[in-house]
C-alpha positions in Angstrom: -32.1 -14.7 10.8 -29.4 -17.2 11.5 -25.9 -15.9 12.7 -22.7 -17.6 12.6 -19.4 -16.6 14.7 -15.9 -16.3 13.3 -12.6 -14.7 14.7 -14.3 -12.7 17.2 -17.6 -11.5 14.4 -21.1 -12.5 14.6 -22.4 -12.3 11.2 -26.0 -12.4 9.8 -26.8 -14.3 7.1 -29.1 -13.8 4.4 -32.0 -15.7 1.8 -29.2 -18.8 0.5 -31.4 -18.2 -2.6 -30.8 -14.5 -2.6 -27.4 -13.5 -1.1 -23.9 -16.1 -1.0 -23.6 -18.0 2.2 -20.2 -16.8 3.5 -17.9 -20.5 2.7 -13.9 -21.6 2.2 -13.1 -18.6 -0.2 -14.8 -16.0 2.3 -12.5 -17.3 5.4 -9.6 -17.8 3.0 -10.0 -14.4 2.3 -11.0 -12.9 5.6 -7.8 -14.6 7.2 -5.5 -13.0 4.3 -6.6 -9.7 5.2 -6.9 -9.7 9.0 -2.7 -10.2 8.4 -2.1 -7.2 6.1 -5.0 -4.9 7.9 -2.9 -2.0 10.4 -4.0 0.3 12.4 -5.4 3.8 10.7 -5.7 2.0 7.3 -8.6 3.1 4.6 -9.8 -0.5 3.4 -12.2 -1.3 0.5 -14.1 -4.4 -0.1 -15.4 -4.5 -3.1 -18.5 -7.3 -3.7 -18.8 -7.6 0.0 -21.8 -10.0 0.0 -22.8 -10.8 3.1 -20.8 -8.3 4.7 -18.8 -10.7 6.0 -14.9 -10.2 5.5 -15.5 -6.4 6.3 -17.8 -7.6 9.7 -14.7 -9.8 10.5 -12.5 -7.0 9.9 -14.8 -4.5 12.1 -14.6 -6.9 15.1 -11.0 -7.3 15.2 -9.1 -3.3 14.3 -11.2 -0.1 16.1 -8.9 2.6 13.8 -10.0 1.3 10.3 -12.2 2.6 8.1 -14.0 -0.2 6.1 -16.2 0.8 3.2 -17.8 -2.1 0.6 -19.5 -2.2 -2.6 -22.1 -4.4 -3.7 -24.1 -4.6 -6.7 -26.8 -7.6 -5.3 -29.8 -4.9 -2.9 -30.6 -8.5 -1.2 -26.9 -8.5 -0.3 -26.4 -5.2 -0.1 -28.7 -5.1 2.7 -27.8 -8.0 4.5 -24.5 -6.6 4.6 -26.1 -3.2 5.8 -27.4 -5.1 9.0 -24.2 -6.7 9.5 -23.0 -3.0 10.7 -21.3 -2.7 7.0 -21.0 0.4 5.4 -21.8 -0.4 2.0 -22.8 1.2 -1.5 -24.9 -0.4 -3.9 -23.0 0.0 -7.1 -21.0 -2.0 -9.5 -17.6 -2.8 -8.7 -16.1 0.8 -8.1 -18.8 2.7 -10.2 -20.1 4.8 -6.7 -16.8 6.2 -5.8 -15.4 9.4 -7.6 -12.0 8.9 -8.4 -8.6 10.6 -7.1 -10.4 12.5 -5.2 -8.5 11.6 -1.7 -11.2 10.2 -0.1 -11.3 7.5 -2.7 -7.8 6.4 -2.1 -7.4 2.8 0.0 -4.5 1.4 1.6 -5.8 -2.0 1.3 -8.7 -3.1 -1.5 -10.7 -6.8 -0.8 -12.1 -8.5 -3.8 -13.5 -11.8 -3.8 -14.9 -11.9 -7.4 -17.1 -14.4 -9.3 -14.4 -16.5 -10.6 -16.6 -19.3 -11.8 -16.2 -20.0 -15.9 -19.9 -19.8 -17.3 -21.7 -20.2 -20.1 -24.9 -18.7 -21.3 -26.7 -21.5 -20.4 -25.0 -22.1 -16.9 -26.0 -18.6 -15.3 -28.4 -18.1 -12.8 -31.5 -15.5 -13.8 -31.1 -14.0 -10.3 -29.5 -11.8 -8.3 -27.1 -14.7 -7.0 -26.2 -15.1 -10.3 -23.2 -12.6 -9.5 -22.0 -14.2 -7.0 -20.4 -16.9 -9.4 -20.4 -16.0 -13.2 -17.0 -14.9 -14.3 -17.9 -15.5 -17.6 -16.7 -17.5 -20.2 -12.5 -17.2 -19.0 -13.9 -17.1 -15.1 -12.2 -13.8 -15.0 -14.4 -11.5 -16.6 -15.7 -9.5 -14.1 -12.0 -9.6 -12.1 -10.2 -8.1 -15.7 -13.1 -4.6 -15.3 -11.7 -4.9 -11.5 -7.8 -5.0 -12.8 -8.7 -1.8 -15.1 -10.0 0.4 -12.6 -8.3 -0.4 -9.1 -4.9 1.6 -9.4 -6.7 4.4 -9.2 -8.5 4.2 -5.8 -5.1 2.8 -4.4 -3.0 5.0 -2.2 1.1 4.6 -3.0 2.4 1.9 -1.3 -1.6 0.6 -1.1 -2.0 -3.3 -1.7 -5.0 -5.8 -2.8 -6.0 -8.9 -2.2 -7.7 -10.9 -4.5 -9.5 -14.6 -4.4 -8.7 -16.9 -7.1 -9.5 -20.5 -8.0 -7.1 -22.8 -9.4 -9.7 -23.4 -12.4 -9.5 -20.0 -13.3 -5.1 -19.3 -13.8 -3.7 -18.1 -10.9 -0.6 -17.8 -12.9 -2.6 -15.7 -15.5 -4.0 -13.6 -13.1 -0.8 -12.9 -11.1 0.8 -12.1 -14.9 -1.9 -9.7 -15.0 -1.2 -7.9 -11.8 2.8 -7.5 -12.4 2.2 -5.7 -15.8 -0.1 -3.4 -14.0 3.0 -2.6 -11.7 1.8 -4.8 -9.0 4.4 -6.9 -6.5 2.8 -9.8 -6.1 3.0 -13.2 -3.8 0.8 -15.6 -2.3 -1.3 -14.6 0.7 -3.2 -17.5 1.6 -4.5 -21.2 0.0 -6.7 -23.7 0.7 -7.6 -27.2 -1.1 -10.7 -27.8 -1.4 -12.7 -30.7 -3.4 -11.4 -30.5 -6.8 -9.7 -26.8 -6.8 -7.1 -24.5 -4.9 -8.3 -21.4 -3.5 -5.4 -18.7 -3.9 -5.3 -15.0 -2.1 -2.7 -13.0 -4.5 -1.3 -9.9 -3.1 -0.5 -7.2 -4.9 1.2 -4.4 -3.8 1.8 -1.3 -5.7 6.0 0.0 -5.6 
């Protein structure tokens, strides 16, 4: 199984056909939250892939407690093996709600921001890895309904965005949900911006 290093993690990859290859948006991401992760914090990745941003995150704070969701078994297990405790579910769909042990201080999501058509998807399990459908933000608006609710007060996200899909629509989004938000992190790369927005709840 090949292995690649980063800030201190060794992380196991999976099939390329099967499970998404860790690239720019993971670091991007994995960098944004290795600057907002403390000490005793209750952190959530949701769609962990690989594992990867929650490996990184393992390797670098002892007193966290990292927990990721995954909806792809191929990654799911990968991520498993990568020392990630992870449930197989959709999104937040295998964690009760307001009950306290579902509250986070800090909530990863690196969603499929890709716009897609019908014709474009991928009839595997990769396939959501990169379909946001149509708007590219599909799958990130059922993450913007459900995530107050698994935040603690004061808890914060960070979320992955391409320039193609609207940053500025998708921090719009996160103020009317009550969210401060900024800029965490960006990166050029080909023809888009990758964005980490922060949100952080008053």
């Amino acid at each position: 199984m090949v292995e690649i290093e980063y800030k201190n993690a060794r992380v196991k990859l999976g099939d390329p056909d099967l499970v998404y290859e860790p690239a720019e948006d993971s670091f991007l991401l994995a960098d944004a939250a290795l600057e907002d992760t403390e000490s005793g914090m209750r952190i959530l990745e949701v769609g962990t892939g690989s594992g990867f941003v929650s490996a990184v995150l393992r390797a670098n704070f002892e007193n966290v407690r990292i927990i990721a969701t995954e909806i792809n078994p191929h990654a799911a297990r990968c991520a498993k093996k990568n020392g990630v405790e992870v449930l197989r579910t959709d999104l937040f769909r295998g964690i009760k709600p307001r009950s306290p042990e579902a509250r986070f201080d800090l909530i990863l999501f690196n969603p499929p921001y890709l716009p897609t058509s019908e014709e474009e998807k991928v009839p595997v399990w990769l396939n959501y890895a990169f379909d946001g459908g149509a708007s590219g933000r599909e799958t990130l608006e059922r993450f913007f309904a459900e995530v107050r609710a698994y935040l603690r007060p004061g808890g914060r996200i960070l979320v992955l965005i391409s320039s193609i899909t609207g940053v500025e629509a998708v921090q719009e989004k996160m103020e009317g949900l009550g969210f401060d938000v900024d800029i965490a992190g960006r990166t050029k790369v080909s023809f888009e911006e990758l964005v980490v927005v922060r949100g952080k709840l008053s």
